[in-house]
TORKOL-4160 file (C-alpha; in steps of 0.2 Angstrom, whole numbers, padded with zeros to 4 digits, m for minus):
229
<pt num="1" X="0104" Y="0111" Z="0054"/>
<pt num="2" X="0090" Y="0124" Z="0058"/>
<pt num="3" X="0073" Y="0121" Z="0052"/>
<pt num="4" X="0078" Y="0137" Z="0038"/>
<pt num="5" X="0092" Y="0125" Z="0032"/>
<pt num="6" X="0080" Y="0108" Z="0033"/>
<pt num="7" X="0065" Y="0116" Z="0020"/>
<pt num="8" X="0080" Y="0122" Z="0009"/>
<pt num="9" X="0086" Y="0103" Z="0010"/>
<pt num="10" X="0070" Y="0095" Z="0006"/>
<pt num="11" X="0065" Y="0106" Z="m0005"/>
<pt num="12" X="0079" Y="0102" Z="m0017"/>
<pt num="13" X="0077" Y="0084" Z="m0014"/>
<pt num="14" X="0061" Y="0087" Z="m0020"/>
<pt num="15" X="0067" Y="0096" Z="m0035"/>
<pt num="16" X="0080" Y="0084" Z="m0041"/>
<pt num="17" X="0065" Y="0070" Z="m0038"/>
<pt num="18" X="0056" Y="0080" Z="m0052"/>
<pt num="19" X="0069" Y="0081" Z="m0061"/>
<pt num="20" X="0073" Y="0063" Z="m0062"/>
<pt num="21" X="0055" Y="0060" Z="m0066"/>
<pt num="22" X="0052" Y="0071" Z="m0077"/>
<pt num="23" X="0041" Y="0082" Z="m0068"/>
<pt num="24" X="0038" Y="0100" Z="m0065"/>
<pt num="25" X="0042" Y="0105" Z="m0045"/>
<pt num="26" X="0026" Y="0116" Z="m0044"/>
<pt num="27" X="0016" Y="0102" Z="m0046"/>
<pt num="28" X="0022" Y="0094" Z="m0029"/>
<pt num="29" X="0015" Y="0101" Z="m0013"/>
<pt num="30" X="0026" Y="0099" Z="0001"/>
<pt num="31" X="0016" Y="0097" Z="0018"/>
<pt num="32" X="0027" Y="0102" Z="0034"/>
<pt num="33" X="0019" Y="0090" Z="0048"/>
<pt num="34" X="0020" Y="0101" Z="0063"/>
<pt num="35" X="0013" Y="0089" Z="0073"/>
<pt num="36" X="0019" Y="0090" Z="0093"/>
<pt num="37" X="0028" Y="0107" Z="0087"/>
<pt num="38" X="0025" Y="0124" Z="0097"/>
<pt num="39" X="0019" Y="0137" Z="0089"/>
<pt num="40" X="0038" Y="0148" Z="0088"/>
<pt num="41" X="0043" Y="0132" Z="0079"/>
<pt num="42" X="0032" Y="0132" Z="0065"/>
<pt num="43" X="0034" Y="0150" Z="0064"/>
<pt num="44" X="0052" Y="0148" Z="0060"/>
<pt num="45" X="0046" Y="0138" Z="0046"/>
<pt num="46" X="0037" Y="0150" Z="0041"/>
<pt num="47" X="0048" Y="0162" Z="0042"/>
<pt num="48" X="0058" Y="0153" Z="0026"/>
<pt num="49" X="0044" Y="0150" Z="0016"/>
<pt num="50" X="0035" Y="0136" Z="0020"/>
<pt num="51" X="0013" Y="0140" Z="0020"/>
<pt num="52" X="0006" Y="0122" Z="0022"/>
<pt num="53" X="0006" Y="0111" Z="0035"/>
<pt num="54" X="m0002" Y="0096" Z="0041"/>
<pt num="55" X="m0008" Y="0091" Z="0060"/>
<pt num="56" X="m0013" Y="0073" Z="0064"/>
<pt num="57" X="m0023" Y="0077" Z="0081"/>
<pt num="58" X="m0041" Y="0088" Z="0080"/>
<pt num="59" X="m0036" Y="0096" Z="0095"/>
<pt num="60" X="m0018" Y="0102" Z="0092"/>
<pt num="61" X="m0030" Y="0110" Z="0077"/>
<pt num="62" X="m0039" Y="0118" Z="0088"/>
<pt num="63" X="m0026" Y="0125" Z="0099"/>
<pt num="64" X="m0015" Y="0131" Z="0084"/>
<pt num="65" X="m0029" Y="0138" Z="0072"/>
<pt num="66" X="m0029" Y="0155" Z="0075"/>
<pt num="67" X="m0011" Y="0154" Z="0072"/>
<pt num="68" X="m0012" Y="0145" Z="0057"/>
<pt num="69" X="m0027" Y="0159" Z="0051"/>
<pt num="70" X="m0017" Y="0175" Z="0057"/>
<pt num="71" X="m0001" Y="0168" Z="0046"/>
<pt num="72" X="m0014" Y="0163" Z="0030"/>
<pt num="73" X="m0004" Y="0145" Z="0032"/>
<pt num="74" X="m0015" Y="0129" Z="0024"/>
<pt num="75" X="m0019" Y="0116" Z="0036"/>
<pt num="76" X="m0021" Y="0098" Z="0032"/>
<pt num="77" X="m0030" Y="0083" Z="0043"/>
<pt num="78" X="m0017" Y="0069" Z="0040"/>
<pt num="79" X="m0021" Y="0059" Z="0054"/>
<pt num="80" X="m0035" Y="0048" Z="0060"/>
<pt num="81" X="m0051" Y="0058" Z="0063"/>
<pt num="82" X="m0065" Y="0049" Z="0076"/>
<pt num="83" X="m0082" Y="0056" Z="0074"/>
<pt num="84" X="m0082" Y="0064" Z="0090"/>
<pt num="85" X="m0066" Y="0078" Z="0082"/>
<pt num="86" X="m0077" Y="0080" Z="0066"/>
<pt num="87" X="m0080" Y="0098" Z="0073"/>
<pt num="88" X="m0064" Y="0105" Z="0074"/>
<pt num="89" X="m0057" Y="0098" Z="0058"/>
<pt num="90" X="m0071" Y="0101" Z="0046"/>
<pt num="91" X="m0073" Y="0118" Z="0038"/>
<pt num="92" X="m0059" Y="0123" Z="0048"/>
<pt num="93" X="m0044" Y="0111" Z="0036"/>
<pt num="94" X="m0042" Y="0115" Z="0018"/>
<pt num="95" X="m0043" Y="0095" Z="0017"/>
<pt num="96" X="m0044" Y="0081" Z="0026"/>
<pt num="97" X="m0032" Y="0067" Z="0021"/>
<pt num="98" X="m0040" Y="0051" Z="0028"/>
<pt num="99" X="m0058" Y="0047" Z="0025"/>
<pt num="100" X="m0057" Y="0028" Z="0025"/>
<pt num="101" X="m0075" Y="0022" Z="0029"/>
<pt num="102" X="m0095" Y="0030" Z="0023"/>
<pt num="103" X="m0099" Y="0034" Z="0041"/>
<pt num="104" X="m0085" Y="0044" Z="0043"/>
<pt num="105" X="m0089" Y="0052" Z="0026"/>
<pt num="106" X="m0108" Y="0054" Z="0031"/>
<pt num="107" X="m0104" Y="0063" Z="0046"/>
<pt num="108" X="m0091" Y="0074" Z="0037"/>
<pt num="109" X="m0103" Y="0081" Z="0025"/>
<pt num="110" X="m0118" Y="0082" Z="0038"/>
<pt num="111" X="m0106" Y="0094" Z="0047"/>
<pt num="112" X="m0099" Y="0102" Z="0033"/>
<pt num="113" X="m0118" Y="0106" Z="0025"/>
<pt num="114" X="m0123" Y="0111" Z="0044"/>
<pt num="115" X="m0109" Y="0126" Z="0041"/>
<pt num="116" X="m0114" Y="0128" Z="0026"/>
<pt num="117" X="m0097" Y="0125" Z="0018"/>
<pt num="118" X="m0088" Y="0110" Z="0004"/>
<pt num="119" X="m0077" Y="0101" Z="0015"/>
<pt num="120" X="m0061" Y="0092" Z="0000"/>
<pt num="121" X="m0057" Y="0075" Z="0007"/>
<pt num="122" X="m0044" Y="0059" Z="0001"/>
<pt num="123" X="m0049" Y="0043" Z="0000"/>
<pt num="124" X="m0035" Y="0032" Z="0011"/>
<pt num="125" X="m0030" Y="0018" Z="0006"/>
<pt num="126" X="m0022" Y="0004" Z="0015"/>
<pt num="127" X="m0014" Y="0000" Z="0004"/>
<pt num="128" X="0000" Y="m0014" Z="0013"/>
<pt num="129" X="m0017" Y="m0021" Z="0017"/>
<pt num="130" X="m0012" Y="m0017" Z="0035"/>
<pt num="131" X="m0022" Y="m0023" Z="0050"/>
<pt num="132" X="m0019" Y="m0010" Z="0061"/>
<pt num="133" X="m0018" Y="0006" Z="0047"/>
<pt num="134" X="m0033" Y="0013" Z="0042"/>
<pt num="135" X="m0039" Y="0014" Z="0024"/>
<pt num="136" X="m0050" Y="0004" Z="0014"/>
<pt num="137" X="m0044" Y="m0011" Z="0003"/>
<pt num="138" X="m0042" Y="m0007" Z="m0017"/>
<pt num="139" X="m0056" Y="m0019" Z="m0020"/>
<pt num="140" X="m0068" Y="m0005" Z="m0011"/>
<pt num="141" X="m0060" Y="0011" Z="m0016"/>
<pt num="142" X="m0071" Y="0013" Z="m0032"/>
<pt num="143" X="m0087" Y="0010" Z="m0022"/>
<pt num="144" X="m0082" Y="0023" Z="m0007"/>
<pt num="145" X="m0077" Y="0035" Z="m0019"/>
<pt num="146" X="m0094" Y="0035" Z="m0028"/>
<pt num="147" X="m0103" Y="0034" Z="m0009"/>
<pt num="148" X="m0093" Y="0049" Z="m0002"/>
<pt num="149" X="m0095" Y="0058" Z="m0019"/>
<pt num="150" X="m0113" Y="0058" Z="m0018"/>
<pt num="151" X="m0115" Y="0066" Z="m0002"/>
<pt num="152" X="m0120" Y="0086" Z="m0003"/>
<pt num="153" X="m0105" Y="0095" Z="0005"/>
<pt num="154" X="m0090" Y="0084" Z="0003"/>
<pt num="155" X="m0079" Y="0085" Z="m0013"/>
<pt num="156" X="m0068" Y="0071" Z="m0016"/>
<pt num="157" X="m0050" Y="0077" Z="m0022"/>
<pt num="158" X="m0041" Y="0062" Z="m0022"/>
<pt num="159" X="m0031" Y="0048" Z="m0013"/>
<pt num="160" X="m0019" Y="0045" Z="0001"/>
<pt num="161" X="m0010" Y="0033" Z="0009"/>
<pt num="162" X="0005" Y="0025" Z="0021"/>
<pt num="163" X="0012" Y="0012" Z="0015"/>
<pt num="164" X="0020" Y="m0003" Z="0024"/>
<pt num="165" X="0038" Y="0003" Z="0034"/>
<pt num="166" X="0051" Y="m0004" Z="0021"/>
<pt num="167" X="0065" Y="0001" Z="0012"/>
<pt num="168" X="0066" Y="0013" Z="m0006"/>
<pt num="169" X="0064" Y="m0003" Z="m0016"/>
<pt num="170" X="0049" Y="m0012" Z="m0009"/>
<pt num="171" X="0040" Y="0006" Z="m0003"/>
<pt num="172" X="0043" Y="0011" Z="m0023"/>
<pt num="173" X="0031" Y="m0005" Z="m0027"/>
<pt num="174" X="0020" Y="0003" Z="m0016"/>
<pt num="175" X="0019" Y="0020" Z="m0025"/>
<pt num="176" X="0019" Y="0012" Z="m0040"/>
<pt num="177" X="0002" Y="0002" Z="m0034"/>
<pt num="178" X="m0006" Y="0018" Z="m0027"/>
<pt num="179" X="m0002" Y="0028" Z="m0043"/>
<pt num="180" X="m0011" Y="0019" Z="m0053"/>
<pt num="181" X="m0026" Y="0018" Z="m0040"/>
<pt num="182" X="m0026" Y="0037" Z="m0044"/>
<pt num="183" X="m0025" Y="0035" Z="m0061"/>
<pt num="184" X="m0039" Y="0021" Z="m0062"/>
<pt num="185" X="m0051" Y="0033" Z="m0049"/>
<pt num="186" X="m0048" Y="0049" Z="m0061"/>
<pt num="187" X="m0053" Y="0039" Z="m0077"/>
<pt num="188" X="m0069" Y="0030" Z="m0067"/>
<pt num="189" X="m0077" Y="0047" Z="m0059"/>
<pt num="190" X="m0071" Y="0060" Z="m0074"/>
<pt num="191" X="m0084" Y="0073" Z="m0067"/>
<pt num="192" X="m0073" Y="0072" Z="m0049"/>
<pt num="193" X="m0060" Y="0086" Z="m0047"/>
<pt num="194" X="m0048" Y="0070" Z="m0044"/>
<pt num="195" X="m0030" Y="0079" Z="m0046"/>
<pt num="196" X="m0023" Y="0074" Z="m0028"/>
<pt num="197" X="m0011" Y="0059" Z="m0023"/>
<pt num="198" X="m0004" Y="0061" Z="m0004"/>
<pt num="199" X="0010" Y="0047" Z="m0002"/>
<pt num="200" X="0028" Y="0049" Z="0006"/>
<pt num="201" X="0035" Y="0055" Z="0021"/>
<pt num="202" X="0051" Y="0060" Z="0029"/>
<pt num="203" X="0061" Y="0044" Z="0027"/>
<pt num="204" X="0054" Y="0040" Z="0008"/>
<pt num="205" X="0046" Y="0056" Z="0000"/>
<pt num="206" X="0061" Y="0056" Z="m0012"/>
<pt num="207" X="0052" Y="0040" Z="m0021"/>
<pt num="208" X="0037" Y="0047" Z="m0018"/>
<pt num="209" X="0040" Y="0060" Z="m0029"/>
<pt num="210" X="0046" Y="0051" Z="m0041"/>
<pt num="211" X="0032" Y="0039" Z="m0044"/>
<pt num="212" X="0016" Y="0054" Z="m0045"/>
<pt num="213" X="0016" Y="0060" Z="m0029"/>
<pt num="214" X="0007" Y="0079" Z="m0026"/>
<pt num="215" X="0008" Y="0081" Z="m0008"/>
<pt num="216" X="0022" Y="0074" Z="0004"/>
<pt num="217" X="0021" Y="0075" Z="0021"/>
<pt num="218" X="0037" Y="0079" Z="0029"/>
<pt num="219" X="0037" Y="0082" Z="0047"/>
<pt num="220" X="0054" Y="0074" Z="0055"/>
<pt num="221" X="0066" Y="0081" Z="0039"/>
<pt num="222" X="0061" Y="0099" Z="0043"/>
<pt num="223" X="0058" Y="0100" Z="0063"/>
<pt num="224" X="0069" Y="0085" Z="0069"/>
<pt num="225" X="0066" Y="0072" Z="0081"/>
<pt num="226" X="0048" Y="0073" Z="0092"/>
<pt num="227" X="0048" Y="0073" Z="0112"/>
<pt num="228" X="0032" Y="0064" Z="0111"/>
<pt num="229" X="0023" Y="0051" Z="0101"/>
C-alpha cells in the first residue's frame, strides 16, 4: 500500500476506535513518526493530508526543519532528548513529548526564556516501571509536574508514555493506568493547560484510542518497515 493508502487506513482505524469509545475523532491527533524517512517520503504524506509529525533524534530535526517550516507541518520531540540536543529541539518543536527528570526541565526552560519563547512539554511516565525506558515513576509524577510547572518558560500540557511491549489485553491495563494519571494530574494542577495524553503506536494505537488517547504516534503503519534503527 502506498503511504496515501497507509494514513487512509490508520485514519479509519482511528475513527472506528472513537466510535467504539464513544469519542469524537477530532479530538485524537495522529502523529506520523517520520523518523529515518527522507524528506520525498514525508512529503508524500503530506501530500494526503497528514500536518504532524514526530522525530525522535535532535539532529534529524535539524536537518529536516526547514522542510517541516516551508510545508507549515507540526513537529513533535517523541524521543529521548540529552542536554547537549536542547538547542535544536526547543523553540524549534511545537512540543516535546518526554521530559522525564528536573534537570532536563531546568535546562529546557533556561533555553527556551534565553529565546525568548514557552516551550509545551509532557511529562513521561514509565509507566511498566521499566529499567531501561525513560520516565519517572507514578509516585513522582505529581511532584515533577509542580517542579517543571514552576519554571518561567515551560508550560506543561500533559503526559506521555510507552508502555511495556505486550499484547492488546495487557497494553489496555497499561492505558487504563496512564489515563487515569491524566486525569489525577488535571484535577491536582487545575490552573495547568493539562489537555494532552500521548500513548499508542503502530502495533497498539487502536487501544490507545480507545482508553483516552490524544495523540498517537504512528510511524511503521504509514511509512513501512525502517532501514535503520
Amino acid at each position: 500500500m502506498s503511504i496515501r493508502e497507509n494514513i487512509a487506513s490508520v485514519r479509519e482505524s482511528i475513527e472506528n476506535s472513537c466510535v467504539r469509545a464513544g469519542r469524537d475523532p477530532r479530538d485524537v491527533l495522529l502523529l506520523a513518526v517520520s523518523k529515518y524517512m527522507s524528506t520525498e517520503r514525508i512529503a508524500e504524506a503530506v501530500a494526503a493530508g497528514q500536518t504532524a509529525f514526530g522525530e525522535n533524534h535532535a539532529q534529524e530535526i535539524r536537518e529536516k526543519l526547514t522542510f517541516f517550516k516551508q510545508h507549515l507541518c507540526q513537529v513533535h520531540f517523541i524521543g529521548q532528548l540529552q542536554t547537549n540536543k536542547i538547542k535544536y529541539v526547543c523553540g524549534e518543536t511545537d512540543l516535546i513529548h518526554s521530559v522525564d527528570r528536573l534537570p532536563l526541565a531546568e535546562q529546557i526552560s533556561r533555553r527556551a526564556a534565553a529565546k525568548g519563547c514557552v516551550q509545551d512539554i509532557l511529562i513521561q511516565v514509565n509507566i511498566g516501571n521499566e529499567p531501561q525506558k525513560g520516565g519517572v515513576d507514578a509516585d513522582g509524577l505529581l511532584q515533577l509536574v509542580e517542579a517543571s510547572a514552576s519554571l518561567e518558560a515551560l508550560r506543561v500540557r500533559g503526559l506521555m508514555c510507552v508502555p511495556p511491549d505486550c499484547g492488546h489485553d495487557e497494553v489496555r491495563g497499561y492505558f487504563r493506568k496512564m489515563r487515569s494519571l491524566f486525569e489525577k494530574t488535571a484535577a491536582a494542577f487545575p490552573e495547568l493547560p493539562i489537555d494532552v495524553l500521548s500513548m499508542g503506536m503502530s502495533h497498539d494505537y487502536d487501544v490507545a484510542v480507545e482508553e483516552g488517547a490524544t495523540i498517537v504516534r504512528v510511524g511503521t503503519a504509514i511509512f513501512g518497515p525502517r532501514d535503520r534503527k
